[in-house]
PyMOL Python script that loads the backbone (N, CA, C, O; Angstrom):
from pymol import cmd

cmd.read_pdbstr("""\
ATOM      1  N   UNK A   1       5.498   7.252   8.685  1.00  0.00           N
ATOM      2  CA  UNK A   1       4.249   6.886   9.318  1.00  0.00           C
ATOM      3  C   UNK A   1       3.713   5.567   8.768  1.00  0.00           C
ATOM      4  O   UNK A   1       2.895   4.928   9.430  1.00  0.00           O
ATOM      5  N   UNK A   2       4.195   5.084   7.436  1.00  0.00           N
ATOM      6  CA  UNK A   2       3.026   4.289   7.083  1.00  0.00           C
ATOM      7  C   UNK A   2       4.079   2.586   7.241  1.00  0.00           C
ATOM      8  O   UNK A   2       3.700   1.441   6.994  1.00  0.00           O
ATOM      9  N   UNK A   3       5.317   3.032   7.693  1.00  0.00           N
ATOM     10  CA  UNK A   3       6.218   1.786   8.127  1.00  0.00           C
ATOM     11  C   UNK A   3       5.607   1.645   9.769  1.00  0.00           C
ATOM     12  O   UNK A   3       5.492   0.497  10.199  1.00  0.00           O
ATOM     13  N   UNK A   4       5.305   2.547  10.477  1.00  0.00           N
ATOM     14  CA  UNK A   4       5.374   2.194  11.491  1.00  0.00           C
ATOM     15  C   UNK A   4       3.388   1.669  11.875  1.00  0.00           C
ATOM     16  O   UNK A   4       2.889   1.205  12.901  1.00  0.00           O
ATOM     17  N   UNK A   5       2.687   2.070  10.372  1.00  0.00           N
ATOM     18  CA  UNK A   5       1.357   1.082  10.678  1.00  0.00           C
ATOM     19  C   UNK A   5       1.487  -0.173   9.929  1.00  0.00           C
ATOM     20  O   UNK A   5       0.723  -1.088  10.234  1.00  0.00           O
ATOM     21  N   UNK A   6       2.125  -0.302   9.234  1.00  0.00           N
ATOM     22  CA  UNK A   6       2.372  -1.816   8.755  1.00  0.00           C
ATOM     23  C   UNK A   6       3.335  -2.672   9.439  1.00  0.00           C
ATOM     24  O   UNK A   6       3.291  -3.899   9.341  1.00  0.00           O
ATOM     25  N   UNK A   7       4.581  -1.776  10.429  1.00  0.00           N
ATOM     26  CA  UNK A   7       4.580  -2.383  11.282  1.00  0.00           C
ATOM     27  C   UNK A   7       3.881  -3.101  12.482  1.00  0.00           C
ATOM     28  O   UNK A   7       4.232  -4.216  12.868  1.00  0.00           O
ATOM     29  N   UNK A   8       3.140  -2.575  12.892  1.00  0.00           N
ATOM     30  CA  UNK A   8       2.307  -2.708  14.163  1.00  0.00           C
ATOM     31  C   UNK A   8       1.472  -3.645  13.749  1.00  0.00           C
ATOM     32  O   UNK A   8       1.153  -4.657  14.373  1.00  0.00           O
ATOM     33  N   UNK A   9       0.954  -3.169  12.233  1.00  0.00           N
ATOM     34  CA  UNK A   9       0.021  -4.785  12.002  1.00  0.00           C
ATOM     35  C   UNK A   9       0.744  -6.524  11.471  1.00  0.00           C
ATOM     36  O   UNK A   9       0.166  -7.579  11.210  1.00  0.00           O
ATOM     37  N   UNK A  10       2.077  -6.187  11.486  1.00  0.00           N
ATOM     38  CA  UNK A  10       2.355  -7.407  11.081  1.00  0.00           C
ATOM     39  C   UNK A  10       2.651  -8.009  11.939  1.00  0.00           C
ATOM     40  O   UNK A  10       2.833  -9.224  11.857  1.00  0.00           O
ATOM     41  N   UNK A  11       2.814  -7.187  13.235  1.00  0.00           N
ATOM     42  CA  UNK A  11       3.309  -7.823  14.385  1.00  0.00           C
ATOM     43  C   UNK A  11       1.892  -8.202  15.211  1.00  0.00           C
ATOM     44  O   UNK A  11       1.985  -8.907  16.215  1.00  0.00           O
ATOM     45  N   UNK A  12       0.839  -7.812  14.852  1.00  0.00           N
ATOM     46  CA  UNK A  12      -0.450  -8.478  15.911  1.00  0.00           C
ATOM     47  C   UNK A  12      -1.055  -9.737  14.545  1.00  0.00           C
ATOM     48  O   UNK A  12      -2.166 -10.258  14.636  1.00  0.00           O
ATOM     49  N   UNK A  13       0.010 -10.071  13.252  1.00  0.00           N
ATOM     50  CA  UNK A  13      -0.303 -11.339  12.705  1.00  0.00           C
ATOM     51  C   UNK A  13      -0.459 -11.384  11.155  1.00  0.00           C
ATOM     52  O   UNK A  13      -0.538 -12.418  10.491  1.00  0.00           O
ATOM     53  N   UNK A  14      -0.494  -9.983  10.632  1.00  0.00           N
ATOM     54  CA  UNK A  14      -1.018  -9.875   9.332  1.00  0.00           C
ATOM     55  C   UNK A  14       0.094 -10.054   8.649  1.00  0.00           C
ATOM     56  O   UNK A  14       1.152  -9.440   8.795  1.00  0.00           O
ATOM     57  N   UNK A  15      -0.182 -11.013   7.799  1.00  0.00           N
ATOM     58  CA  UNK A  15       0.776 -11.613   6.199  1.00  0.00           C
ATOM     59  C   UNK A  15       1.167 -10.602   5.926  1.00  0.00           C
ATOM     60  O   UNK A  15       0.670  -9.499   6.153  1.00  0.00           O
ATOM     61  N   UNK A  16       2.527 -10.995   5.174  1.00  0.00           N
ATOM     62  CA  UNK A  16       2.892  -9.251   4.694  1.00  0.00           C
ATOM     63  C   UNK A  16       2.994  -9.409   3.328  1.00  0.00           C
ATOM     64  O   UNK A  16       3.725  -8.684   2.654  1.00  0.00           O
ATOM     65  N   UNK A  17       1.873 -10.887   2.551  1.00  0.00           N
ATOM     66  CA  UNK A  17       1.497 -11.231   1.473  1.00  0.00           C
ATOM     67  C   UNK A  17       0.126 -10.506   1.557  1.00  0.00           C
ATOM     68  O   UNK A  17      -0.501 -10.391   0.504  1.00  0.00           O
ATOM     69  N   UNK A  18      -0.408  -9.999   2.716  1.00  0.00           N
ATOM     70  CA  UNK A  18      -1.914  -9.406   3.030  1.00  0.00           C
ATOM     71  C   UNK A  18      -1.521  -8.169   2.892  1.00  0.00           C
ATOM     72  O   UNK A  18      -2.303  -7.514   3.582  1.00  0.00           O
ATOM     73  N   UNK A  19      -0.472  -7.191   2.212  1.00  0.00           N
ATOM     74  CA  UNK A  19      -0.447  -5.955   2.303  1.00  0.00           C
ATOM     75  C   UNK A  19       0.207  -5.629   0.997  1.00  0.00           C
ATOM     76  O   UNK A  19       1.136  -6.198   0.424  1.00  0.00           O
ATOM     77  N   UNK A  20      -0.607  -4.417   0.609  1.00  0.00           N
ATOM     78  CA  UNK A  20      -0.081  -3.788  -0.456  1.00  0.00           C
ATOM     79  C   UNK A  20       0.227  -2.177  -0.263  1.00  0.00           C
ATOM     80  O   UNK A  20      -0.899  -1.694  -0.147  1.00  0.00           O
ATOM     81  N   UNK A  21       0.798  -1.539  -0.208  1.00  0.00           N
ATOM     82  CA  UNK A  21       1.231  -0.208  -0.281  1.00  0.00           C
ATOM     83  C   UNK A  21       1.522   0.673  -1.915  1.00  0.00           C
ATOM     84  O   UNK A  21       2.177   0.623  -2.956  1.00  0.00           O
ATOM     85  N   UNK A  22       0.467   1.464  -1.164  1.00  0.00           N
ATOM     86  CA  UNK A  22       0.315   2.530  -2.682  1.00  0.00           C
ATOM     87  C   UNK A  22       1.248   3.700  -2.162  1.00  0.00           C
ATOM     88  O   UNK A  22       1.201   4.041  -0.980  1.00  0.00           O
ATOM     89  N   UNK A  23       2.095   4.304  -3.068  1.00  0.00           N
ATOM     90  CA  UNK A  23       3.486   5.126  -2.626  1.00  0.00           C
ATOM     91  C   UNK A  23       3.366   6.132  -3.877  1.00  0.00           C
ATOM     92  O   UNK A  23       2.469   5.779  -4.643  1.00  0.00           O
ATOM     93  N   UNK A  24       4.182   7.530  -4.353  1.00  0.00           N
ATOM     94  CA  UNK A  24       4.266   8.127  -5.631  1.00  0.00           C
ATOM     95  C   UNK A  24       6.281   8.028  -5.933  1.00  0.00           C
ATOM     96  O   UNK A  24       7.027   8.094  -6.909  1.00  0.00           O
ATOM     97  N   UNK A  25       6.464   7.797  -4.106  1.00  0.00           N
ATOM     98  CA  UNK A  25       7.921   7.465  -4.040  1.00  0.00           C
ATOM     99  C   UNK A  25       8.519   6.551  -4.622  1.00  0.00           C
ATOM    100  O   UNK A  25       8.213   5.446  -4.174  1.00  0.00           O
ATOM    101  N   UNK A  26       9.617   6.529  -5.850  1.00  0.00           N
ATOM    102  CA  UNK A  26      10.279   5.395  -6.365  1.00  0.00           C
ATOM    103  C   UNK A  26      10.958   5.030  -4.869  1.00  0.00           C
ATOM    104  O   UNK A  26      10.842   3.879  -4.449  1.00  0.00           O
ATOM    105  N   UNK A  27      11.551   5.876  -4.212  1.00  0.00           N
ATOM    106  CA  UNK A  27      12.407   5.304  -2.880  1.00  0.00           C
ATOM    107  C   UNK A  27      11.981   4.784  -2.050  1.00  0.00           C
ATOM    108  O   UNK A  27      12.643   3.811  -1.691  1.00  0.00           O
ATOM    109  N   UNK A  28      10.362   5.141  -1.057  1.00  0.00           N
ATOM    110  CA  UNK A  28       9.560   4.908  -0.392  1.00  0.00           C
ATOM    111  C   UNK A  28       9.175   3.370  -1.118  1.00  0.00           C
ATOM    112  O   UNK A  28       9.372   2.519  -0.251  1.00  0.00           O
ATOM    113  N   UNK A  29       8.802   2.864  -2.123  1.00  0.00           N
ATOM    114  CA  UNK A  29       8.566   1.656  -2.758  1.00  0.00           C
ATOM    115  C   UNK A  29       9.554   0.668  -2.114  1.00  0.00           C
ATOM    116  O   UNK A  29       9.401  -0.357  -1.450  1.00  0.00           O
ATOM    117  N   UNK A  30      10.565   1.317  -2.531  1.00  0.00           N
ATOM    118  CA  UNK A  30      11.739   0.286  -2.878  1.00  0.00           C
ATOM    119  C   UNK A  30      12.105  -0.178  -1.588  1.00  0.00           C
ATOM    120  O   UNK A  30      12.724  -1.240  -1.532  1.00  0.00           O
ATOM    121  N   UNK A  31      11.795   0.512  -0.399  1.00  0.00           N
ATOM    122  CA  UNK A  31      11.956   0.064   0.999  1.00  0.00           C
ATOM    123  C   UNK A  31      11.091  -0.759   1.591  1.00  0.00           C
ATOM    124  O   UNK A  31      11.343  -1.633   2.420  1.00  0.00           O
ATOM    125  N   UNK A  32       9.609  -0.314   0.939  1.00  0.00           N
ATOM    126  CA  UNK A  32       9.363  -1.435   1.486  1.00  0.00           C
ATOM    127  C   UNK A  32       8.845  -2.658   0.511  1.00  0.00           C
ATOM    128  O   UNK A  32       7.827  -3.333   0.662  1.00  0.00           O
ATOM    129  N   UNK A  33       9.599  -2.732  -0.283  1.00  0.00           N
ATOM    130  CA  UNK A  33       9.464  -4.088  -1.601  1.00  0.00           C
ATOM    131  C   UNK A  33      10.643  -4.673  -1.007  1.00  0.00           C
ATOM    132  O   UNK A  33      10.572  -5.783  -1.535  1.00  0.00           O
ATOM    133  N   UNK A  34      11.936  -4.729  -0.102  1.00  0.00           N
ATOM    134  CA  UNK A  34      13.022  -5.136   0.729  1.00  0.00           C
ATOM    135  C   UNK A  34      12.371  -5.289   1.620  1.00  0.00           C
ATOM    136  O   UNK A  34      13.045  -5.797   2.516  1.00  0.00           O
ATOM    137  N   UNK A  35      11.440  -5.139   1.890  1.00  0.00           N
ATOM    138  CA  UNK A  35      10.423  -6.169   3.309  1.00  0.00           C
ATOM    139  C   UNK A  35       9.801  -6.720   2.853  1.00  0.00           C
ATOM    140  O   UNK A  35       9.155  -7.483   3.572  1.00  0.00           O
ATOM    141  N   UNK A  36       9.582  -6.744   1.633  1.00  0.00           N
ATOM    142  CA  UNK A  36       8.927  -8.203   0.849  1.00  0.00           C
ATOM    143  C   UNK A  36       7.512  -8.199   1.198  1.00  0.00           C
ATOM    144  O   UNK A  36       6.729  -9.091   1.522  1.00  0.00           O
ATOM    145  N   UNK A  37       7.379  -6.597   0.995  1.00  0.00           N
ATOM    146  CA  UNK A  37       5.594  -5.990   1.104  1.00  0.00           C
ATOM    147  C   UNK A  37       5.443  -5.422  -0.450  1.00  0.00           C
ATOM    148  O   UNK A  37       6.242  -4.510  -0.660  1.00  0.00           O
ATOM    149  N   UNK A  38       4.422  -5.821  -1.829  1.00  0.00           N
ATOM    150  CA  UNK A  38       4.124  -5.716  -2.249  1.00  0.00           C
ATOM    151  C   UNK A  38       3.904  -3.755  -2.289  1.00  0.00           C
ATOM    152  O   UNK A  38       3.440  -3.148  -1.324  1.00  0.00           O
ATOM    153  N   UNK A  39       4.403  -2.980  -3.749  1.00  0.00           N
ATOM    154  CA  UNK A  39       4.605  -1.742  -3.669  1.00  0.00           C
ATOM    155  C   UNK A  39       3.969  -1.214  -5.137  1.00  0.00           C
ATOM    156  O   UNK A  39       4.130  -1.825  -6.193  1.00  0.00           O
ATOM    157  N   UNK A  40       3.315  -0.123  -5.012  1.00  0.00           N
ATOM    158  CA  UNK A  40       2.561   0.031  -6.544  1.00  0.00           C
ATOM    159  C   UNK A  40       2.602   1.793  -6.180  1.00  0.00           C
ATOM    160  O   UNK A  40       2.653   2.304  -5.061  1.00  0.00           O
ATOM    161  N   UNK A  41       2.563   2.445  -7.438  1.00  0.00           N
ATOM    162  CA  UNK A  41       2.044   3.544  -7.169  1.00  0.00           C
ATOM    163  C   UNK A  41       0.393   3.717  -7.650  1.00  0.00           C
ATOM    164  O   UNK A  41       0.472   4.865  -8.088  1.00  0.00           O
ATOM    165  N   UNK A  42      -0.442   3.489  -7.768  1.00  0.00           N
ATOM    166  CA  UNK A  42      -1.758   3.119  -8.139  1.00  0.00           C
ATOM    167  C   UNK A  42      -2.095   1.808  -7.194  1.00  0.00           C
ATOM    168  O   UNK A  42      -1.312   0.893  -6.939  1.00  0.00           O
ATOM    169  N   UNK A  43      -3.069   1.908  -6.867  1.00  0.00           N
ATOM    170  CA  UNK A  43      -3.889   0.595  -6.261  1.00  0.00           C
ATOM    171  C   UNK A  43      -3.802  -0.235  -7.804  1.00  0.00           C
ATOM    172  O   UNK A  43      -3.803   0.229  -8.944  1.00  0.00           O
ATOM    173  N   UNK A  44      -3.724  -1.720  -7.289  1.00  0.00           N
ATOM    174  CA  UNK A  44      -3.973  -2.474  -8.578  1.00  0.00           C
ATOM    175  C   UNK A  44      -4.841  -3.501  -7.928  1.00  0.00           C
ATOM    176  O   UNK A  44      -4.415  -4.087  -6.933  1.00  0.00           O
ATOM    177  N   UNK A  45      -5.942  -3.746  -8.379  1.00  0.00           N
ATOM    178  CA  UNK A  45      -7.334  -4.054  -8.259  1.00  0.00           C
ATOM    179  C   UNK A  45      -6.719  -6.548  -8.507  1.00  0.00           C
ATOM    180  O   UNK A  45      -7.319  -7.495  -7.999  1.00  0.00           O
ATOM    181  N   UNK A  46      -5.380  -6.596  -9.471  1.00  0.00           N
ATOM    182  CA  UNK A  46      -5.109  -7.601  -9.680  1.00  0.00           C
ATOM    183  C   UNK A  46      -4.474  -8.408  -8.074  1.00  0.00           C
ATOM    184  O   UNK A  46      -4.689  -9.568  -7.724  1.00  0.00           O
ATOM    185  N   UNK A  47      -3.851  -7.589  -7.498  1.00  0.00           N
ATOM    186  CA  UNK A  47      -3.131  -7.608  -6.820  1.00  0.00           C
ATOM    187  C   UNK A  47      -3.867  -7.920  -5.514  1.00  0.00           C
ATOM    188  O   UNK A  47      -4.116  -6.946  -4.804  1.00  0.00           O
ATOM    189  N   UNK A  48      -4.441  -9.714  -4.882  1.00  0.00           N
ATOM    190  CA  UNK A  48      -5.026  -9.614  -3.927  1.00  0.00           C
ATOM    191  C   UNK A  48      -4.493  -8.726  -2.452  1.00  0.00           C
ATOM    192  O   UNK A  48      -3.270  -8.617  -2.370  1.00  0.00           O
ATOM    193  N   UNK A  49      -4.960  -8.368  -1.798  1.00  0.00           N
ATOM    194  CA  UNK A  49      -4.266  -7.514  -0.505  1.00  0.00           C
ATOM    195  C   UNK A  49      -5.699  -7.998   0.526  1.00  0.00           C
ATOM    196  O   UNK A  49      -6.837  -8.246   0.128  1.00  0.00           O
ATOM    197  N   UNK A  50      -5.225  -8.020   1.802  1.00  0.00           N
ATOM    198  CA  UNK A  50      -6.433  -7.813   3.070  1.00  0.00           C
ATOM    199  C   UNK A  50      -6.111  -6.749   3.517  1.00  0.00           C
ATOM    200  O   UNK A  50      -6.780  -6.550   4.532  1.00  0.00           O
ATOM    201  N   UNK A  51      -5.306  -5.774   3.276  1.00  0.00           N
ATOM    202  CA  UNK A  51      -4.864  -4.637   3.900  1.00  0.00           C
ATOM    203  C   UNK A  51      -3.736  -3.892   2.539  1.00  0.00           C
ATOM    204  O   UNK A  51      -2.762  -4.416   2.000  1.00  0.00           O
ATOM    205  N   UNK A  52      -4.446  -2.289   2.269  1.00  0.00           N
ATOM    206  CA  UNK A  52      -4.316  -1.221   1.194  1.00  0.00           C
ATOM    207  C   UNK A  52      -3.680  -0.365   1.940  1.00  0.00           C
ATOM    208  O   UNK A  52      -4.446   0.019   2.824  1.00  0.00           O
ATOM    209  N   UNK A  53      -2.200   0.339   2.055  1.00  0.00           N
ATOM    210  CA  UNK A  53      -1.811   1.554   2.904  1.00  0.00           C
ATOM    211  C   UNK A  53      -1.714   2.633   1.904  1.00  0.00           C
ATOM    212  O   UNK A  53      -0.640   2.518   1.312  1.00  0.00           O
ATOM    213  N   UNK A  54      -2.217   3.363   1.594  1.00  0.00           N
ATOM    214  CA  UNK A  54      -2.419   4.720   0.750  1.00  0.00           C
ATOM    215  C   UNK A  54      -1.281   5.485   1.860  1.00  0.00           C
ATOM    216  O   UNK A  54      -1.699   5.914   2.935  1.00  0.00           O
ATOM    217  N   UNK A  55       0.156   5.599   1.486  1.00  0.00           N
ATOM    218  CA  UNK A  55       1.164   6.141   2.091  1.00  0.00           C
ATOM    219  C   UNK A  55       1.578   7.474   1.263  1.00  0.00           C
ATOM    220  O   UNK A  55       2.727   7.915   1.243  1.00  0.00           O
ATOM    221  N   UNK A  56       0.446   8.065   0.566  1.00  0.00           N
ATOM    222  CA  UNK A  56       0.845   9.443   0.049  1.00  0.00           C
ATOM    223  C   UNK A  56       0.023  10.622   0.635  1.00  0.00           C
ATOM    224  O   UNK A  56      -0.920  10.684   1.424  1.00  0.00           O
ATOM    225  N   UNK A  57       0.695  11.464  -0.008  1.00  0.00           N
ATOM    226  CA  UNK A  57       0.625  12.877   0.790  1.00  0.00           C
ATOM    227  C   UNK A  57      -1.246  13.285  -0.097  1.00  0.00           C
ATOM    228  O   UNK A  57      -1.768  12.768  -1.085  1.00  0.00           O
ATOM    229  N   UNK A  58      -1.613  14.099   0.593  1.00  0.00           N
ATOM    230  CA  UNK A  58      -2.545  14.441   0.138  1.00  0.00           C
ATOM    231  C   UNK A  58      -3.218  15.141  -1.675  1.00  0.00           C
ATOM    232  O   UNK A  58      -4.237  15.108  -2.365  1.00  0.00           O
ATOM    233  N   UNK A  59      -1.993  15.631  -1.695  1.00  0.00           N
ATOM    234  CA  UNK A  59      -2.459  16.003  -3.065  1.00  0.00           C
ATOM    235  C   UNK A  59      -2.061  14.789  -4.252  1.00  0.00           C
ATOM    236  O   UNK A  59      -2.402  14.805  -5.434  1.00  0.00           O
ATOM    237  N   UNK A  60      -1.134  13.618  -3.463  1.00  0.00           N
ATOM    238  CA  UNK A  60      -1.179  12.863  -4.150  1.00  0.00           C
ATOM    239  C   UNK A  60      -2.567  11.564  -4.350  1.00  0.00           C
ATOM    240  O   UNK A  60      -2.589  10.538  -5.031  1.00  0.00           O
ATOM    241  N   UNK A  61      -3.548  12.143  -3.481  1.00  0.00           N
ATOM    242  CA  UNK A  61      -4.246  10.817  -3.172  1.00  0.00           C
ATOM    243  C   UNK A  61      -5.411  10.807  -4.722  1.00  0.00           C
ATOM    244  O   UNK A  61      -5.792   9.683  -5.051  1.00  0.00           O
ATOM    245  N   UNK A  62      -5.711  11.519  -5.235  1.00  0.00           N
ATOM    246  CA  UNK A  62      -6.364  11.604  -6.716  1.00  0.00           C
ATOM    247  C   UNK A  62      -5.628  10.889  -7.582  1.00  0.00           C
ATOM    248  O   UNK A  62      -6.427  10.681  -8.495  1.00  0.00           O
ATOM    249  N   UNK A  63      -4.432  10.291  -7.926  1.00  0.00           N
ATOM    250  CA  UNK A  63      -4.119   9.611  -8.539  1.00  0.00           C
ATOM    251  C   UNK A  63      -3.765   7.995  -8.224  1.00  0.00           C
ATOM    252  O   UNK A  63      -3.901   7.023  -8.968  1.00  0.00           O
ATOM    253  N   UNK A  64      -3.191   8.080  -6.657  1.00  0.00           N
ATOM    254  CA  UNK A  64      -3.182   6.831  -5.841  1.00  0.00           C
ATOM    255  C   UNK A  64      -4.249   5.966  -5.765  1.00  0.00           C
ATOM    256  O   UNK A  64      -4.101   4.753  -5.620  1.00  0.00           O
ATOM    257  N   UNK A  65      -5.517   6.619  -5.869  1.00  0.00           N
ATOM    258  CA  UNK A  65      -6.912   5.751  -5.585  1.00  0.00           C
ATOM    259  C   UNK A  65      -7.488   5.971  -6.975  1.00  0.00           C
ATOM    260  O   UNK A  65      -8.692   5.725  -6.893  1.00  0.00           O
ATOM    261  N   UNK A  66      -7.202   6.287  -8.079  1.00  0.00           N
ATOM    262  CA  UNK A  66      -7.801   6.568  -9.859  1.00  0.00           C
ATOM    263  C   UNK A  66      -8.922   5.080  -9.848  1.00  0.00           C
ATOM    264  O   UNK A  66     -10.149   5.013  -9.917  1.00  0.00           O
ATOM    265  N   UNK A  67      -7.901   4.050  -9.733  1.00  0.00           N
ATOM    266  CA  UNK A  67      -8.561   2.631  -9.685  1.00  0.00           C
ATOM    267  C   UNK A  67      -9.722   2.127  -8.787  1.00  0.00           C
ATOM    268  O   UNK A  67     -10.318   1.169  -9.280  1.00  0.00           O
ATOM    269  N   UNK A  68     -10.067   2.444  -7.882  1.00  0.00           N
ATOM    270  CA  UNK A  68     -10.344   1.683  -6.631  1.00  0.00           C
ATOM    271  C   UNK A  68     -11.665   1.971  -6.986  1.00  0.00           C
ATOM    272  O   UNK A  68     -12.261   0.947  -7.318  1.00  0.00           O
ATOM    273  N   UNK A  69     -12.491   3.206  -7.051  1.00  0.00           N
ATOM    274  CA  UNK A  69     -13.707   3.610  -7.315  1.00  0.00           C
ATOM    275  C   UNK A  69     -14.481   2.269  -7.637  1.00  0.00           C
ATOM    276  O   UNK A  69     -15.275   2.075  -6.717  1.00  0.00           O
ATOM    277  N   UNK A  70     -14.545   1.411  -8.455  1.00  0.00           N
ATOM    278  CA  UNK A  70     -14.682   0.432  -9.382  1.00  0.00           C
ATOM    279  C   UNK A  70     -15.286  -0.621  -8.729  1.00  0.00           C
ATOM    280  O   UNK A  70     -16.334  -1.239  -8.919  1.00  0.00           O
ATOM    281  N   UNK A  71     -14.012  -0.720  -7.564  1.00  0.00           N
ATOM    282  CA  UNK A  71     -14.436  -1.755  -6.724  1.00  0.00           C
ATOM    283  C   UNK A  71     -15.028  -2.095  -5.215  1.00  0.00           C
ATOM    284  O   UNK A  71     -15.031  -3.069  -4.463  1.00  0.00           O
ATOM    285  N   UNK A  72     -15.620  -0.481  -5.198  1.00  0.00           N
ATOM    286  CA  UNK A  72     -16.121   0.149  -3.521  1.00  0.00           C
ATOM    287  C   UNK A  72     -17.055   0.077  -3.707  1.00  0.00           C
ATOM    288  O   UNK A  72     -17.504   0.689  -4.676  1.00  0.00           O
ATOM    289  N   UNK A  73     -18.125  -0.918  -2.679  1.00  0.00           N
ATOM    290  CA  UNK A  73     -19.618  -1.280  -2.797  1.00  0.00           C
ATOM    291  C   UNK A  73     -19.897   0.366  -1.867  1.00  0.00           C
ATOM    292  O   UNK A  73     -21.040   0.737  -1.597  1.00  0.00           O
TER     293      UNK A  73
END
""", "prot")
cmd.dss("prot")
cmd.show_as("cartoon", "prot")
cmd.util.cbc("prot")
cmd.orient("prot")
């Protein structure tokens, strides 16, 4: 699911220097770091992005977003 929304947005224009993907998958990463889309398991707050894909499963999302709190007006 989350290839085929970062697909769709790179194709109506978005940098794929404008995207970062948060994953818990070493494999899921690694596929899309070979599209030369920036891959973390944690949001990293260093890491400019215009677009965050939180591509984990639900019980993973408490550790995927630990960081972000920080920086949500």
């Amino acid at each position: 699911m989350a290839a085929a929304l970062i697909g769709g947005m790179l194709q109506q224009g978005l940098s794929k220097a404008g995207v970062q993907v948060i994953d818990v998958s070493a494999e899921a990463r690694q596929r899309v770091e070979q599209l030369g889309i920036t891959a973390r398991t944690q949001w990293d707050s260093q890491t400019p992005a215009e677009v965050v894909v939180f591509a984990v499963k639900p019980q993973h999302m408490k550790q995927a977003v630990s960081g972000v709190r920080a920086h949500c007006g």
